[in-house]
ZAMARGU-4260 file (C-alpha; in steps of 0.2 Angstrom, whole numbers, plus 5000, padded with zeros to 4 digits):
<rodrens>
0) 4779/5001/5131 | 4789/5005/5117 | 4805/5014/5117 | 4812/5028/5105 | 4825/5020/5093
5) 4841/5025/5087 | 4839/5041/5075 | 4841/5034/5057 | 4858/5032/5051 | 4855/5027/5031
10) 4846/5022/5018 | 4847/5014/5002 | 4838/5006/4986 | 4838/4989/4984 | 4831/4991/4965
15) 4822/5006/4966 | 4808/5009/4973 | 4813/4996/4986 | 4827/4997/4999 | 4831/4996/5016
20) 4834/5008/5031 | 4845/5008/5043 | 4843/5014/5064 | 4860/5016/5073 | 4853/5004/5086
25) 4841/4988/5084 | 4823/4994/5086 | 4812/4985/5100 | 4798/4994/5100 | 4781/4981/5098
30) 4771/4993/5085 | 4782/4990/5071 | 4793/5004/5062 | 4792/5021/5072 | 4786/5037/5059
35) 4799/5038/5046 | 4790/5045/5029 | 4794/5049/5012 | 4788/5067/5008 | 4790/5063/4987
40) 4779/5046/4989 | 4762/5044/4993 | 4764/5028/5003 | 4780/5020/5013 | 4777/5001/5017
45) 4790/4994/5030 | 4794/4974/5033 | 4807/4967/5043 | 4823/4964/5034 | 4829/4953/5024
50) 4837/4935/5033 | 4857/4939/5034 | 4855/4954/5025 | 4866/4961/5040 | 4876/4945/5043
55) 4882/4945/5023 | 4892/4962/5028 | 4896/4960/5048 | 4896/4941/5049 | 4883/4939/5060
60) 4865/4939/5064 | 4852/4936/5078 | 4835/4930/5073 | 4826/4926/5090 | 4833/4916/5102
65) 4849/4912/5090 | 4864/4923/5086 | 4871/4917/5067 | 4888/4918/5061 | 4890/4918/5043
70) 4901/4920/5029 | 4891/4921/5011 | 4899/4912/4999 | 4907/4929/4989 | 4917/4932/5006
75) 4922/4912/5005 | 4927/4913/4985 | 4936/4933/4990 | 4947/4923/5006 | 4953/4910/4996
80) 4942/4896/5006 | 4940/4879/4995 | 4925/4869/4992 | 4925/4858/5008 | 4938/4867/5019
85) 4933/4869/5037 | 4931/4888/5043 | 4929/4892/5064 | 4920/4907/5072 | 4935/4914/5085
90) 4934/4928/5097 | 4938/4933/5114 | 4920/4922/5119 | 4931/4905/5114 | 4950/4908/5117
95) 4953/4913/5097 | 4965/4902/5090 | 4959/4886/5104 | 4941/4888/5095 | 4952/4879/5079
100) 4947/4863/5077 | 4934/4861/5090 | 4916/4854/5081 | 4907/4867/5090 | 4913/4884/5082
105) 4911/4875/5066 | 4904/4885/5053 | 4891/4872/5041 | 4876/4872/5028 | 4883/4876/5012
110) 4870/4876/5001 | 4877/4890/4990 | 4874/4904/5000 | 4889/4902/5011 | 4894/4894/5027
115) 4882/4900/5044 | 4886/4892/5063 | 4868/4897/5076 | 4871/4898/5094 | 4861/4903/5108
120) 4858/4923/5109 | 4859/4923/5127 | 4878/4918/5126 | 4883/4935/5117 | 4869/4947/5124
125) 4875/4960/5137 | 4893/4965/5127 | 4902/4968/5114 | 4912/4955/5106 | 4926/4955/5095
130) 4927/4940/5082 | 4936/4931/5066 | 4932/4917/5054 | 4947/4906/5054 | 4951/4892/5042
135) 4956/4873/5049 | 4974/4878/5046 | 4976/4893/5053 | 4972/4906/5041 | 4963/4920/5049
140) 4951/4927/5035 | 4952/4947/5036 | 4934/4957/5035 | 4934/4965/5019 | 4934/4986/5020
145) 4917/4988/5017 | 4912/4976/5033 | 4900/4989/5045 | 4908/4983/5061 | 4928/4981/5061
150) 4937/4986/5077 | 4955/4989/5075 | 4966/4985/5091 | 4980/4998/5096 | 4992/4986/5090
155) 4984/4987/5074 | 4975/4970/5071 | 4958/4972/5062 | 4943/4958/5069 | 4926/4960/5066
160) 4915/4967/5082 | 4898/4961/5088 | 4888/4975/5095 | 4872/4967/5105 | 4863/4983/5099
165) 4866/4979/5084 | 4861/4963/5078 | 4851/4964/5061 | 4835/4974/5070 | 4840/4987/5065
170) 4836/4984/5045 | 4820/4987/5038 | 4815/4985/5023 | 4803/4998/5013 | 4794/5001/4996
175) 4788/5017/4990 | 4774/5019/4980 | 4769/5034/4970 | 4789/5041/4967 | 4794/5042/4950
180) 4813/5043/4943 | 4827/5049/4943 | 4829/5041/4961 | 4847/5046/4963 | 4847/5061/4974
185) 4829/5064/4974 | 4818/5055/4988 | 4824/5058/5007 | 4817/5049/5024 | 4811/5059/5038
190) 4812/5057/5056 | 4812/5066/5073 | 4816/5082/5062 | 4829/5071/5054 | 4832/5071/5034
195) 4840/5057/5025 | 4844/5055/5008 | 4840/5037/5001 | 4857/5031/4992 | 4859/5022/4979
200) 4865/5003/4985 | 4875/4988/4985 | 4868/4983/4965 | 4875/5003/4961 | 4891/4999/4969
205) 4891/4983/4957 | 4889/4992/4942 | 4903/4989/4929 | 4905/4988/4911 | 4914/4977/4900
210) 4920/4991/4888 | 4937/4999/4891 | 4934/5018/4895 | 4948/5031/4888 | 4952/5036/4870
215) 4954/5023/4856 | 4963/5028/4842 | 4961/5018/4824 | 4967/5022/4808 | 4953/5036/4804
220) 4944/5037/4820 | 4943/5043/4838 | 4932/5034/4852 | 4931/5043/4870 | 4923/5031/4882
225) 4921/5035/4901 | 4910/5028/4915 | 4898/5040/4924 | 4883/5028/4930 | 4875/5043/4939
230) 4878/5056/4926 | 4863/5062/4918 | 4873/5072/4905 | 4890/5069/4898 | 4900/5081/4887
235) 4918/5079/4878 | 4926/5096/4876 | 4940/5095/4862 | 4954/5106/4854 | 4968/5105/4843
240) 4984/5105/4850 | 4990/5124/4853 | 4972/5131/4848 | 4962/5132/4864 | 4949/5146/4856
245) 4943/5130/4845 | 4938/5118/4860 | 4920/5114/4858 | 4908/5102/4868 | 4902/5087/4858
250) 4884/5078/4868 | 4891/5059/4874 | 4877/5044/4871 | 4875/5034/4888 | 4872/5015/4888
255) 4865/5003/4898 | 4879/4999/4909 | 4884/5016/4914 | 4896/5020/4900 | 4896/5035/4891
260) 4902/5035/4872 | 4907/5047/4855 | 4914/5042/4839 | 4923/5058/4829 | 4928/5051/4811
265) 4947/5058/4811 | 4962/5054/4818 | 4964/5068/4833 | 4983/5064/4839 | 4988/5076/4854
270) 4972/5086/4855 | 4967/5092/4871 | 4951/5084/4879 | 4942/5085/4897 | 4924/5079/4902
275) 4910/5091/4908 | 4897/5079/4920 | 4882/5084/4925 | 4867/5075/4936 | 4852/5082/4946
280) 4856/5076/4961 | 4863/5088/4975 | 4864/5076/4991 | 4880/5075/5002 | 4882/5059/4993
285) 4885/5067/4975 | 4897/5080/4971 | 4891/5084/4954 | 4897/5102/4944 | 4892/5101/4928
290) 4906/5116/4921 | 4920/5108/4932 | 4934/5102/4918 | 4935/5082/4924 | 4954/5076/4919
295) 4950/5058/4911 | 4955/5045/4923 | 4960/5036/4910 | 4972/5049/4901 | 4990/5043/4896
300) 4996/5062/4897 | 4988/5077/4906 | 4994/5094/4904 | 4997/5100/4921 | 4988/5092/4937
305) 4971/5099/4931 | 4971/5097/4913 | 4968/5093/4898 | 4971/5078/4895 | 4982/5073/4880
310) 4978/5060/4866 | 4995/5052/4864 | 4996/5042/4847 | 5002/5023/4849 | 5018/5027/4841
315) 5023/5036/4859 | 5024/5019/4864 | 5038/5013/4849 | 5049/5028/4851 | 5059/5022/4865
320) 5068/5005/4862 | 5067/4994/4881 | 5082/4983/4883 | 5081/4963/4889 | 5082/4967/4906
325) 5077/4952/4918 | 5075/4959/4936 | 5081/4952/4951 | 5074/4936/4962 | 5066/4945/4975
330) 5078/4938/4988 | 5090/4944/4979 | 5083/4962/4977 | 5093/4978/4987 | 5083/4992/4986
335) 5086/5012/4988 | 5073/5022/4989 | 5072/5039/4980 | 5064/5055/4975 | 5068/5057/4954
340) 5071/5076/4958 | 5082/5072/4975 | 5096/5064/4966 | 5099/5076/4954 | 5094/5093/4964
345) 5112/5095/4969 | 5123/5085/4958 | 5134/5094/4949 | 5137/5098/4931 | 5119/5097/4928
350) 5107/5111/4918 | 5093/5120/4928 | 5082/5111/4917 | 5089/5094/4919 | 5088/5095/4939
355) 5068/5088/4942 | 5067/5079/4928 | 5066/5062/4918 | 5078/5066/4903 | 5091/5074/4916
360) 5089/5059/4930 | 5092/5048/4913 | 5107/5058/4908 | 5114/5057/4928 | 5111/5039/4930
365) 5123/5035/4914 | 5138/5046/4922 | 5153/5037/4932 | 5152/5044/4947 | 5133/5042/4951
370) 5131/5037/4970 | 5118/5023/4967 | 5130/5016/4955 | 5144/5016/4968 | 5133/5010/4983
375) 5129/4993/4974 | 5111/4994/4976 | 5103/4983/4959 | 5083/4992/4963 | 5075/5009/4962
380) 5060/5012/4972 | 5053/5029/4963 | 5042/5039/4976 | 5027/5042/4964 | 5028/5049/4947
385) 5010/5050/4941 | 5004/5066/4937 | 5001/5075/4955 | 4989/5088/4961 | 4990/5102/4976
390) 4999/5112/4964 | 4999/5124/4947 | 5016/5128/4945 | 5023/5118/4931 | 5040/5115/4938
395) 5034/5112/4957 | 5042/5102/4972 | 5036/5089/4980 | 5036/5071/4983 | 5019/5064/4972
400) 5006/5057/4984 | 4993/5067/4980 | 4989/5060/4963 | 4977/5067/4951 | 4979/5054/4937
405) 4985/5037/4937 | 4991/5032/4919 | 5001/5048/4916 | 5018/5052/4918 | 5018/5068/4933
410) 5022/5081/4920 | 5030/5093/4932 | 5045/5082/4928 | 5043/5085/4909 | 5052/5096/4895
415) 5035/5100/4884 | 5021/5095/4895 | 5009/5100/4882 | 5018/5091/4869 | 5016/5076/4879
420) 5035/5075/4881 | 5034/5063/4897 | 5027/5050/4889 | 5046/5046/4879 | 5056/5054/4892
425) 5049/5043/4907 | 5052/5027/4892 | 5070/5035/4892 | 5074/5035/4909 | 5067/5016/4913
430) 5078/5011/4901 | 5092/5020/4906 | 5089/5011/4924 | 5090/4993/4915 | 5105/5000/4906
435) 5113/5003/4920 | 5106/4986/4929 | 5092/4993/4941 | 5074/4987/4944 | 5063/4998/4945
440) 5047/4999/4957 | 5037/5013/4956 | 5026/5019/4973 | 5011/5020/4969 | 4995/5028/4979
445) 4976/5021/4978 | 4971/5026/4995 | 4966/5044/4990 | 4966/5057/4978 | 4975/5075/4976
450) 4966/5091/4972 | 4959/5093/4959 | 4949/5080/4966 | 4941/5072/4945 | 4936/5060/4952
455) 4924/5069/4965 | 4916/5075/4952 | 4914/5060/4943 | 4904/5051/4957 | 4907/5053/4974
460) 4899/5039/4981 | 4906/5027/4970 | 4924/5030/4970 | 4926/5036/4989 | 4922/5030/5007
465) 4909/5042/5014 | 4902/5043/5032 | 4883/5041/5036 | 4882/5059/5032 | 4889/5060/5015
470) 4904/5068/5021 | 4922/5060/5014 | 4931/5046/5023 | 4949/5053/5029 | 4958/5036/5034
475) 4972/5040/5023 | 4976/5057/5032 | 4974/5067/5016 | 4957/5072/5016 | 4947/5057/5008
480) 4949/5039/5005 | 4947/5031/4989 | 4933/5017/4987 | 4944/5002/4981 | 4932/4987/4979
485) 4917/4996/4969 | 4923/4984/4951 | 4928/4998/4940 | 4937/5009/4953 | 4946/4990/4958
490) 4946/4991/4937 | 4954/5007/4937 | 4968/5001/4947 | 4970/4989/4938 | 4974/4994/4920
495) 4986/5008/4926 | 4995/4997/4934 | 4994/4985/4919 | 4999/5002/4909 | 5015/5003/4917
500) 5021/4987/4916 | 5017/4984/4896 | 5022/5004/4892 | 5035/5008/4903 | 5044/4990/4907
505) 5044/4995/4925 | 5047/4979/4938 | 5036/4981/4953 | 5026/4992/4963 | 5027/4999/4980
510) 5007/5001/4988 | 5007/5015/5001 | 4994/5014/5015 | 4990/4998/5007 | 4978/4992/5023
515) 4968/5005/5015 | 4967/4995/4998 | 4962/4978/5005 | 4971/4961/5006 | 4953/4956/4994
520) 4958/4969/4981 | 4976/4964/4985 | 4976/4946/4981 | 4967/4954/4964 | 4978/4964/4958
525) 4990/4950/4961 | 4984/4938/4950 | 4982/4951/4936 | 5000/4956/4938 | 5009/4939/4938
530) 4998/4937/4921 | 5006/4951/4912 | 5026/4946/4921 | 5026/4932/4931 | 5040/4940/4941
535) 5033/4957/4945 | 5038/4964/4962 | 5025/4969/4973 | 5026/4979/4993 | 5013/4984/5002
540) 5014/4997/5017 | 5002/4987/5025 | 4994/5002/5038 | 4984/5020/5035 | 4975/5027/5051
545) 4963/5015/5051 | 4974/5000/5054 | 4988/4987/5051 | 4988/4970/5041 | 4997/4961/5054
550) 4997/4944/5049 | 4985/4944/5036 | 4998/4950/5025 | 5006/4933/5024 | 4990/4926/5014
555) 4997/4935/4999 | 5011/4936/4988 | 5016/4954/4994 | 5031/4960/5002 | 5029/4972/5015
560) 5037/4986/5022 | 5043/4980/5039 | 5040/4992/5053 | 5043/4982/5065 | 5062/4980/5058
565) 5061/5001/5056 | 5058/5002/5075 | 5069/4987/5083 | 5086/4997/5077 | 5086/5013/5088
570) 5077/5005/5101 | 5092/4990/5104 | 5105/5005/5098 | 5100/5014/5112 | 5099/5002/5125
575) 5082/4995/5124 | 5074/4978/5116 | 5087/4963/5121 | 5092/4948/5109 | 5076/4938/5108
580) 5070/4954/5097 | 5086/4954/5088 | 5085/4938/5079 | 5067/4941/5077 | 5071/4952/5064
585) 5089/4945/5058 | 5079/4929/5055 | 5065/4940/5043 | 5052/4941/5056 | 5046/4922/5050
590) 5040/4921/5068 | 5027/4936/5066 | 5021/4943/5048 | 5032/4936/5037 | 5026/4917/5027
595) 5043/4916/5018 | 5060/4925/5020 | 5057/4939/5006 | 5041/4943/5011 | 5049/4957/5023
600) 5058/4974/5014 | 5070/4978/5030 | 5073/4997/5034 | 5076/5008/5044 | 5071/5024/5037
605) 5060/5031/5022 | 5056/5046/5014 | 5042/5049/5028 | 5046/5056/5047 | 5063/5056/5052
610) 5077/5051/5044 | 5088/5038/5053 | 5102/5046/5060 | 5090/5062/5065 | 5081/5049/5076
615) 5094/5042/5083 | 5108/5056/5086 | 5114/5062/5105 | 5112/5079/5098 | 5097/5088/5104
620) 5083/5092/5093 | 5084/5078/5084 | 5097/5088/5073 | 5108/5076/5066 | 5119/5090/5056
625) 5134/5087/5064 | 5134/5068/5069 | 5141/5060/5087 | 5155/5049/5085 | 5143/5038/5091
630) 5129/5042/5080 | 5141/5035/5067 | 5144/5021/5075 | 5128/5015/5078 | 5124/5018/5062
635) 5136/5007/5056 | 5131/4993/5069 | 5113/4993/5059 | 5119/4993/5041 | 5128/4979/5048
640) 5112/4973/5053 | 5099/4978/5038 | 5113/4969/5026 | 5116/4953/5037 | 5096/4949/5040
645) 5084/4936/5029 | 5072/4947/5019 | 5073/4962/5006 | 5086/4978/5014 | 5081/4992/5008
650) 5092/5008/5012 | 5083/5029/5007 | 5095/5037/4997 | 5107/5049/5005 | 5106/5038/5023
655) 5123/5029/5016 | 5133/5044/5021 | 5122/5051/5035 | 5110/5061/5028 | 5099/5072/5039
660) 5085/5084/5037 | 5092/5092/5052 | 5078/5087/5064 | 5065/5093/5053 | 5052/5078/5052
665) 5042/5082/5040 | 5048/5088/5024 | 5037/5085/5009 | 5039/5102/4998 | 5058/5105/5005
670) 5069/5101/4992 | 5084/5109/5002 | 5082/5096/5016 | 5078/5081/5007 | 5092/5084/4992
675) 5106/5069/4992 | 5123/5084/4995 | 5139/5077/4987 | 5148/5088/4999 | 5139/5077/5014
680) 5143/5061/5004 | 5161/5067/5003 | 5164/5072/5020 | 5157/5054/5027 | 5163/5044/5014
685) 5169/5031/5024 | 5150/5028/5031 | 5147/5027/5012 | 5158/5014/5008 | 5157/5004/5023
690) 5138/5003/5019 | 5146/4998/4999 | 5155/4985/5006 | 5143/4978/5014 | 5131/4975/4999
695) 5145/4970/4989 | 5143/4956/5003 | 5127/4953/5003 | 5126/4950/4983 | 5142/4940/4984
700) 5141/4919/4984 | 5145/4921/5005 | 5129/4932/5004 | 5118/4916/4999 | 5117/4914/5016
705) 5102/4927/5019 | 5096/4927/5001 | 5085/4913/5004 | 5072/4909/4993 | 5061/4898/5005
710) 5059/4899/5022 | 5074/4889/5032 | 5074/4876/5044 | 5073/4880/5063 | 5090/4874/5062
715) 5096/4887/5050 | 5102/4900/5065 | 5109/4896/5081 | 5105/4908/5094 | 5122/4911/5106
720) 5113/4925/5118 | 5127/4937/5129 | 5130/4950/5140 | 5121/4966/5142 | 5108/4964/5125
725) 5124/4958/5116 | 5122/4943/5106 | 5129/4929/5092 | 5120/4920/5077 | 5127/4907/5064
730) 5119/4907/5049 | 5117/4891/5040 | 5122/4880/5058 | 5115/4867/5051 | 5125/4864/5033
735) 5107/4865/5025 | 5111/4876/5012 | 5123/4869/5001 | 5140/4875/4995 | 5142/4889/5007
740) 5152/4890/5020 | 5144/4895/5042 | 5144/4911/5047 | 5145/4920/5065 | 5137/4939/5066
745) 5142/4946/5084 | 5134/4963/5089 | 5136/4974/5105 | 5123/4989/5107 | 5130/4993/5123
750) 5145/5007/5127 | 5157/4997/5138 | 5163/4980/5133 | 5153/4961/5131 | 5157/4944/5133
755) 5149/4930/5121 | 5150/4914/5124 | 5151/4903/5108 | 5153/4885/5114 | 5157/4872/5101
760) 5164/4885/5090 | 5184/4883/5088 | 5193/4900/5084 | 5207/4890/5073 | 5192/4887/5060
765) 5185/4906/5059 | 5190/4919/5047 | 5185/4938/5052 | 5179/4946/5039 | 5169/4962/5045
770) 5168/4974/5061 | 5159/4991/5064 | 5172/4999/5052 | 5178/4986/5040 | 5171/4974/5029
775) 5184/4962/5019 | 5180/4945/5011 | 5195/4938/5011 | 5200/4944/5030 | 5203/4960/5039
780) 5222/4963/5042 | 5223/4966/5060 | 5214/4973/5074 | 5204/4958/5076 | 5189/4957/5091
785) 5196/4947/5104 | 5190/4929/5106 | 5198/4916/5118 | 5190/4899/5126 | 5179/4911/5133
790) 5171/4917/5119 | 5171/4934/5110 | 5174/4949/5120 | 5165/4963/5109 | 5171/4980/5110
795) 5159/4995/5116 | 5145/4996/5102 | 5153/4986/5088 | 5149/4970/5077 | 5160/4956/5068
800) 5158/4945/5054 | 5166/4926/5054 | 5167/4914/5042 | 5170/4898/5043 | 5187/4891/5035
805) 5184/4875/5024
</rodrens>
């Protein structure tokens, strides 16, 4: 007897009018398809689908009496796997990593369409199974975003899931017969009083063009070019700069591969433009308003967050001379993290007008008595800058990550937004950064988009995750969750990252919720980079809401933003992890995520959530405003500890000297909260130059020793455990790094004294150099931390710093 399927869950064209449909669940019934119909056509054929038409996306297939793994050879070529290298199926059915090496989980038969391993269904049926490819040496090869089936553990580790109702039955292929065009849109499935629209599919998603969309400005022309495969109609509106009354539509010609093009026989330098897109269809899947102003996402300048957009003549890009600046070694890199309009909100001496913006922020960083200056840091990392949406006020507040627009400059920051002003004055203030010896890294946000959403109206389904029913994807938290591996969306990323670096000289780039963009798109972007500078820095925050990297991100060349470190610090602070976790993350987290020492940024707080000492403070409420005795201390004992680890510190503006958003949490439009207050800096100024001190350290020639370049040997740092979560570490135990001298980092996170043995270490031989106060290359005066043939006798929650004496 046949049993009801599944209700339908999608549907999709092939090359129209063929396609496949999807059931939610494998269909067993014996009388083939159950009654789904086409109302538009006058005959629906259905076939089985495809062989590994579901296994090319999940990694697995049954036919029969066999389950199939496989891996298609674009998912091989996207991983990095070589011609020949062995790849293993691992799960919880094997042991995971025990199934490396064994012939049996072997996955063979390359004959061009990929790697494929059959096993006996019977093995898998019954449960759900989480799985993994793995290569021969260890690599684990992570499921790209659009894979159907990844399951995301609570610690954040992303595997592939096999679903025994779900096992390539649940495809079927149809054609169509009597339908005519436009197929976008227009032809729907119907089933148990169910409607679905058939979308366009996986060759829509492929479509790209080789012509670069924007404006193009020769010597007597201008050339608009955007890319709107589903649009059925394309218009540029135009004006002269100041003349609005003038702006007129003018018809775009569509081409073959989705592009959409006009040719206007003048020179039209910072004329106004915007896009007007219309199509037919009205599916959940579309989202297409043909009198909706679309911003171009490829505009250099945008007035304001919903347009126009701003034709800026090359000669934008010559005004502002870049000096030869050379950024720093990535192991060499200390980083503050700031808001542009956070720095200079408060500072005094400055203009209204020079408070949130580029030219004032370049004008601040030239003075004498600039905190970033006086901290030591040598990199900026810019919250994000591009022009910003959730706002019409040109002068707004706010952090940046709801971004609009990817090649302009946010023109809330600008002196003439109109006149394009931000294009020189962002130039300007790069510079001045190099001037004054910082890198700058930008952060940058590709996992959604800020109202007004242009690209929504551009095409929904081809620049956003949707669900099953059209509506948006909201992994990012925000609302929507941009499509990152369609070509030209991965494209569009592209060139505006290339944009910044060739226009605007930046060094690096900081990706939030980069989970969300992909290790595949990743590893991209990183090749393209290091064409254009070799030496470009790149971070990734490598979670969203869906999950975490974990490991994966050690395939790449990224850095990442180590929460792992973020959390350790109030945790051992406050009595909790011991020292196994604490040379964990002295010693970079080589152990876990991290492939090589500068692969981890270390910190402890960021612009998001709470501040450090509001986390940590005995006061209650989480209101750090008027700071413990020992909420100082303990912050010292971690600067001492971000500063003295392998990998890249990085330190938020303002946490030097205790800053605090007085146990507010969140506090992304309050500028009163999150402004850096010189009065705070002054009143705990000796926080701020202990923290000084120690990056002084850090970048001296004794500080080589946890600016590695590769990762060390296991005899690099020798673990000397103590009392109560107290613990030692020498750095460099084993003389491998050459021409500088042993050092011996004490720490006690408890509040009553610790003993710590250090056997084989003679006292005559070691120089302090630092405590939870002081830090003195040469040697502190007096007050030294005990040590005796016993060892070190640590005072309640305090550090110390030794060298060795040649």
């Amino acid at each position: 007897m046949d049993t009801k399927p599944p209700l339908l869950r999608s549907a999709w064209w092939t090359q129209p009018p063929e396609g496949l449909v999807e059931l939610s669940g494998d269909w067993t019934g014996t009388a083939g398809l159950p009654g789904v119909f086409c109302a538009s056509a006058r005959k629906s054929v259905f076939a089985p689908r495809p062989r590994f038409a579901w296994a090319a996306e999940s990694g697995y297939e049954r036919d029969g009496s066999l389950l199939w793994f496989h891996l298609p050879r674009k998912r091989l070529e996207a991983g990095g796997v070589k011609p020949g290298e062995s790849v293993y199926v691992a799960g919880d059915f094997n042991g995971w990593q025990e199934a490396v090496g064994k012939e049996e989980w072997r996955l063979t038969g390359d004959t061009g369409g990929g790697l494929s391993l059959p096993k006996p269904w019977t093995e898998f049926a019954g449960r759900s199974w989480e799985f993994k490819f793995v290569t021969g040496s260890g690599r684990w090869l992570e499921a790209p975003n659009t894979a159907p089936n990844i399951s995301v553990s609570s610690y954040g580790t992303r595997n592939r899931l096999l679903d025994p109702g779900r096992t390539g039955y649940h495809l079927w292929q149809f054609r169509l017969e009597g339908i005519s065009p436009p197929y976008w849109g227009r032809h729907q499935f119907e089933y148990e009083g169910v409607r679905l629209n058939i979308l366009p599919g996986p060759d829509f998603l492929e479509s790209q063009t080789g012509a670069t969309p924007g404006v193009t400005l020769t010597e007597k022309t201008t050339e608009f070019r955007l890319f709107a495969p589903r649009a059925e109609t394309v218009k540029v509106v135009l004006h002269p700069p100041g003349q609005p009354e003038l702006a007129r539509p003018h018809t775009l010609t569509q081409t073959p591969d989705g592009l959409w093009f006009a040719s206007f026989s003048k020179r039209m330098d910072h004329w106004r433009y915007h896009y007007l897109v219309q199509a037919s269809a009205t599916d959940p899947f579309s989202h297409f308003q043909g009198e909706f102003p679309i911003l171009d996402p490829y505009a250099l300048a945008a007035d304001g967050p919903a347009g126009p957009g701003v034709i800026v003549p090359p000669s934008a890009w010559e005004s502002v001379p870049s000096p030869d600046f050379r950024p720093p070694c990535w192991h060499d890199l200390v980083i503050a993290e700031a808001h542009l309009g956070d720095m200079t909100l408060l500072a005094p001496g400055m203009t209204e007008a020079e408070k949130f913006g580029y030219e004032g922020f370049a004008r601040w960083l030239r003075r004498p008595d600039n905190p970033l200056k006086s901290l030591g840091v040598n990199t900026i990392e810019f919250q994000p800058v591009c022009e910003v949406g959730d706002h019409y006020d040109k002068r707004p507040y706010h952090w940046g990550y709801m971004p609009v627009n990817w090649f302009a400059p946010d023109s809330a920051h600008a002196t003439d937004p109109a006149g394009a002003s931000q294009v020189g004055e962002f130039r300007e203030m790069v510079a001045a950064c190099h001037e004054a010896g910082f890198a700058v890294i930008l952060d940058v946000v590709y996992n959604h988009v800020g109202e007004p959403n242009h690209l929504l109206h551009l095409d929904k389904l081809y620049y956003f995750d949707t669900a099953p029913d059209g509506s948006l994807m909201n992994w990012s938290g925000c609302g929507n969750t941009y499509r990152p591996d369609t070509p030209m969306g991965r494209r569009l990323i592209r060139d505006s990252l290339v944009h910044f670096l060739t226009a605007y000289k930046v060094d690096g780039f900081r990706f939030d919720l980069a989970e969300l963009i992909g290790l595949e798109t990743l590893r991209y972007l990183e090749g393209e980079l290091k064409k254009v500078n070799p030496a470009v820095i790149l971070i990734a925050e490598p979670w969203s809401f869906r999950g975490h990297f974990g490991e994966g991100i050690k395939s790449t060349g990224f850095a990442f933003w180590n929460d792992g470190f973020r959390e350790f610090w109030p945790r051992y602070l406050r009595g909790g992890d011991g020292p196994d976790a604490l040379y964990h993350f002295l010693e970079g987290s080589l152990g876990g995520h991290a492939a090589f020492p500068a692969q981890s940024v270390n910190y402890t707080e960021s612009h998001d959530d709470r501040v450090w000492l509001d986390k940590i403070t005995e006061n209650p409420d989480h209101n750090g405003t008027r700071p413990t005795a020992r909420d100082r201390r303990r912050t010292h004992l971690m600067l001492a500890g971000l500063f003295s680890s392998l990998g890249i510190p990085m330190i938020h503006a303002g946490q030097d000297f205790l800053g605090t958003k007085n146990g507010v949490e969140n506090t992304y439009r309050d500028a009163a909260r999150n402004a850096l207050d010189p009065l705070r800096r002054a009143e705990f100024a000796s926080t701020h130059d202990y923290a000084a001190a120690w990056v002084r350290l850090r970048l001296s020639d004794l500080g080589r020793v946890w600016r590695l370049q590769h990762r060390p040997g296991s005899g690099y740092a020798r673990h000397l455990p103590g009392e109560n979560s107290s613990a030692a570490l020498v750095w460099n135990a084993d003389c491998s790094l050459s021409g500088v001298s042993r050092l011996l980092f004490a720490i006690n996170p408890r509040e009553e004294p610790a003993r710590v043995h250090v056997p084989g270490l003679d006292r005559a031989h070691w120089c302090q150099i630092a405590d939870h106060e002081r830090v003195a290359p040469y040697g502190l005066g007096g007050a030294l931390i005990p040590w005796d043939e016993r060892g070190l006798l640590l005072p309640p929650l305090s550090c110390g710093l030794w060298v060795e004496l040649d």
